[in-house]
C-alpha positions in Angstrom: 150.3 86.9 109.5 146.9 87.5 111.0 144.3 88.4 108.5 143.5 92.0 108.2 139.8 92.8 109.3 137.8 95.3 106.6 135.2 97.9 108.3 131.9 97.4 107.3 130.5 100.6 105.8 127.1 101.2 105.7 126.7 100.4 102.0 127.6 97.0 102.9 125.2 96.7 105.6 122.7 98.4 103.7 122.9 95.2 100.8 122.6 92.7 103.3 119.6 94.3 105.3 118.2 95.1 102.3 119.4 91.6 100.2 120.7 94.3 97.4 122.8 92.4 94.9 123.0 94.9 91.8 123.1 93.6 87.6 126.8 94.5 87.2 126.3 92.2 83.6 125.5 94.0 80.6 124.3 90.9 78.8 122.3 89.9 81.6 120.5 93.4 81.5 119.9 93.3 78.2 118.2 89.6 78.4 116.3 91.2 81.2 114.8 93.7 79.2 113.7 90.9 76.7 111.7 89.6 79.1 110.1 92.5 80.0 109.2 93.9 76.6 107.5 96.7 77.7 105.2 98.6 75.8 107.1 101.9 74.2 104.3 104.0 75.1 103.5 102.6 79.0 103.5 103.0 82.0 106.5 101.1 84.2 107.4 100.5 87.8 110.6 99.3 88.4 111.5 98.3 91.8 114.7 97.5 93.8 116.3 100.2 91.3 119.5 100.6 92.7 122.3 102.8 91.1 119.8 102.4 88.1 121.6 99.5 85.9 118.2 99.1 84.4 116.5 102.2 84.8 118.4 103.8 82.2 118.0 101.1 79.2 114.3 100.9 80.6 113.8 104.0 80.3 114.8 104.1 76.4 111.8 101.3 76.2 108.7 102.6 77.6 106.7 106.1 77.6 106.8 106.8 81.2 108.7 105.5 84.2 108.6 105.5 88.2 112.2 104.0 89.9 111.2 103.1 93.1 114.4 102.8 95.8 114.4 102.9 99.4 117.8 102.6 100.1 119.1 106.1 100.8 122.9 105.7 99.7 121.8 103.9 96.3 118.6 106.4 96.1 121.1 109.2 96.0 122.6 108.1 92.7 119.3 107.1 90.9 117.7 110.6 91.8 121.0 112.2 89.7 120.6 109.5 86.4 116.4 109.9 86.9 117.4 113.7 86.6 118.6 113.4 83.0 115.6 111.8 82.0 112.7 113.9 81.1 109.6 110.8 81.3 111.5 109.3 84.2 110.4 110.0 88.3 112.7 109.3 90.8 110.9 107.6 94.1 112.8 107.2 97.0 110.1 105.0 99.2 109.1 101.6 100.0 107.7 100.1 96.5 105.2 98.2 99.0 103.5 101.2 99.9 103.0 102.3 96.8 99.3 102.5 95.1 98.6 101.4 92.5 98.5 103.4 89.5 94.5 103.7 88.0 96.0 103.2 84.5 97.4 100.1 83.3 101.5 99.3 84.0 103.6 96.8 83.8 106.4 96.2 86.9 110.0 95.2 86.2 112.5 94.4 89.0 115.4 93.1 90.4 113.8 93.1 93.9 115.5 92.7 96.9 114.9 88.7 97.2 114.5 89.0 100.9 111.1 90.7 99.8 109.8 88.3 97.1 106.7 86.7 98.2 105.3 90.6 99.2 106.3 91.9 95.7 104.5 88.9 94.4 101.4 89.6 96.6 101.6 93.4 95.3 101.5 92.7 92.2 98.5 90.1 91.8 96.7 92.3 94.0 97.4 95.9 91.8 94.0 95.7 89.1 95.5 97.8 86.6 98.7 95.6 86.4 99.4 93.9 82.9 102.9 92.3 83.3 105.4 91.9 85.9 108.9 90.9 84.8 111.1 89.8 88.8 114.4 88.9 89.4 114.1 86.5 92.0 116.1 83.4 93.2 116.1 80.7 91.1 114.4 78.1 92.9 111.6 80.5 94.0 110.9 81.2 90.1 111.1 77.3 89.4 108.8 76.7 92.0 106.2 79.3 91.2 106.4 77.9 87.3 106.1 73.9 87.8 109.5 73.8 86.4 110.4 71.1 89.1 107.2 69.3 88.0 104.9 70.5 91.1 102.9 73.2 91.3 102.3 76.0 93.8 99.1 76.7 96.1 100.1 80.3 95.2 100.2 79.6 91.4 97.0 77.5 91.0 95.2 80.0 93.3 96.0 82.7 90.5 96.2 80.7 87.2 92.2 81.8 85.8 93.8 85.5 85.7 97.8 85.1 85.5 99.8 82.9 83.4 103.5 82.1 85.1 106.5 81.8 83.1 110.4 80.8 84.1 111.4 83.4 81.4 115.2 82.8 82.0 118.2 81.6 84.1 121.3 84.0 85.4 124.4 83.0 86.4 125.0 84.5 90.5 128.2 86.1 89.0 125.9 88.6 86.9 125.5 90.2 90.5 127.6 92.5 92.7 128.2 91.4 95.3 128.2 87.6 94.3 124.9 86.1 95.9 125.1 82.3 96.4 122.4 81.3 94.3 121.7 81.7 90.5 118.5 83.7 89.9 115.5 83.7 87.9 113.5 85.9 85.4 110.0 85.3 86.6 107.2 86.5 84.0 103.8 87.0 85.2 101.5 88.3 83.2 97.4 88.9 83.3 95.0 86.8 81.0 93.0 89.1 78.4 90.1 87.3 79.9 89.7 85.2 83.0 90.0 81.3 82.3 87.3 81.4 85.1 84.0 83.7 84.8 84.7 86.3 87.6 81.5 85.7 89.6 82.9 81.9 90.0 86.6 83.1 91.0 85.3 82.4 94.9 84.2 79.5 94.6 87.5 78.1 92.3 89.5 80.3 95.0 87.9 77.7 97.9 88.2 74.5 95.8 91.9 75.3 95.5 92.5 75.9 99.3 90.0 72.6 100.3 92.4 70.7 97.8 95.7 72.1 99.5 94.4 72.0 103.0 96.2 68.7 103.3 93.2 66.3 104.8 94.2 62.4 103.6 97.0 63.5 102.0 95.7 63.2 98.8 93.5 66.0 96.6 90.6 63.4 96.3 90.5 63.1 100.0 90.4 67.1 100.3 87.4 67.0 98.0 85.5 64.8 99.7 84.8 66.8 102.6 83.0 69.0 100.8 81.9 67.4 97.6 80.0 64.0 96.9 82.4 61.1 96.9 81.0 59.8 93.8 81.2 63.2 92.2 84.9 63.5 92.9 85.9 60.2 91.6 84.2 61.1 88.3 85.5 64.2 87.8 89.5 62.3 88.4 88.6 59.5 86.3 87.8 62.4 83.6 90.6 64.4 84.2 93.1 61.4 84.1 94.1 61.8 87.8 95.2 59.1 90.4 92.7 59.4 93.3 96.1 59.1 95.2 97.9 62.0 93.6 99.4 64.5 95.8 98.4 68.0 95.4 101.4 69.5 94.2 101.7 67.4 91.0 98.0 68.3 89.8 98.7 71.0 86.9 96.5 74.1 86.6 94.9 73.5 83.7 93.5 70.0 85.7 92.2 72.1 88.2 90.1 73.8 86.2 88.8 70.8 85.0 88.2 69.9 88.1 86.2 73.0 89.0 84.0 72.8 86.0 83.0 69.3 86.9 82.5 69.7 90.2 80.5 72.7 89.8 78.6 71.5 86.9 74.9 72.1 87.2 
């Protein structure tokens, strides 16, 4: 017997356009909102919303919350749950379009992972923003937190102002429908005060991106073509780095080393 063929309805197509796979795991949800510990009289985004799996127990967390979903068939079924909730507003928009709030918030999502990387960039850009709390693939939340050992251009770039955390591992099967990779609970969250004074973050900013550019294939030949070669094998030799070390194994907290060595006056 020939297998019978299902018509795709337009939630299906929907999920996959929009990489929708919704928490269907109440354990997961609940280790989720760990993560996020949000403050019980904040402000919250929460984007990629859904049918509201989270929005609800979020709600119960914080002082005020804004649901952002853009999908219109899961959008329909948030605005009814966002209804019974007095502090909660019900957005049904692109969350990357969204400005800022001018007080500070925290952002909690299982974003659509399709969209990652421009979450991501939303967040580090929004001034006001205190925490973000992501559901995100697994490797990209590995790779963002060293947790395979190297580190990220991305990462290093924003480590004087943002600490990055690999908060937590869930199994694909927490999702519906079934995605083919596990995820990860990806905690970012700004500094009380920059590691960096503010007036040097573009010069740090340029340091990083000469040491990633790739010239020699080693940080120490980056560095030369801007700084003296003598000062760049001191400032290794004192933070304990092979001149022949590739970029993505030096740690964050060496490059800041690095910057206050070369930049030493």
């Amino acid at each position: 017997m020939a297998p019978r063929r299902t018509r795709s309805t337009e939630r299906d197509r929907n999920r996959r356009v929009l990489s929708q796979n919704f928490l269907a795991d109440p354990a997961a949800i609940a280790r989720v909102l760990r993560s996020a510990d949000p403050d019980p009289t904040g402000l919250v985004l929460e984007v990629g919303a859904g049918r509201g799996q989270l929005t609800r127990p979020l709600a119960a967390r914080c002082g005020q919350l804004v649901a952002y979903e853009v999908d219109p068939t899961a959008a329909a079924e948030l605005a009814a749950l966002c209804a019974e909730l007095p502090h909660v507003r019900h957005r049904q928009a692109d969350f990357l379009t969204a400005e800022p709030p001018g007080e500070p918030f925290a952002v909690v999502g299982n974003i659509p992972w399709s969209l990652t990387s421009a979450v991501v960039r939303w967040c580090l850009a929004a001034p006001r923003l205190r925490t973000a709390t992501l559901l995100t693939q697994l490797e990209y939340a590995r790779r963002r937190t060293g947790d395979y050992g190297r580190w990220s251009r991305l990462t290093v770039l924003s480590w004087p102002e943002f600490s990055w955390r690999l908060a937590g591992r869930l199994p694909r099967t927490a999702f519906r429908p079934v995605p083919t990779v596990d995820a990860g609970i990806l905690r970012i969250e700004r500094r009380p005060q920059s590691l960096v004074a503010p007036a040097a973050l573009p010069a740090y900013h340029r340091m990083v991106e000469l040491g990633f550019g790739g010239a020699g294939g080693s940080l120490a030949a980056s560095l030369r073509r801007r700084y003296p070669p003598g000062r760049v094998s001191a400032a290794l030799r004192a933070t304990r780095l092979d001149p022949a070390t590739p970029v993505g194994y030096v740690w964050p907290e060496q490059w800041l080393v690095l910057f206050r060595l070369l930049h030493a006056r």
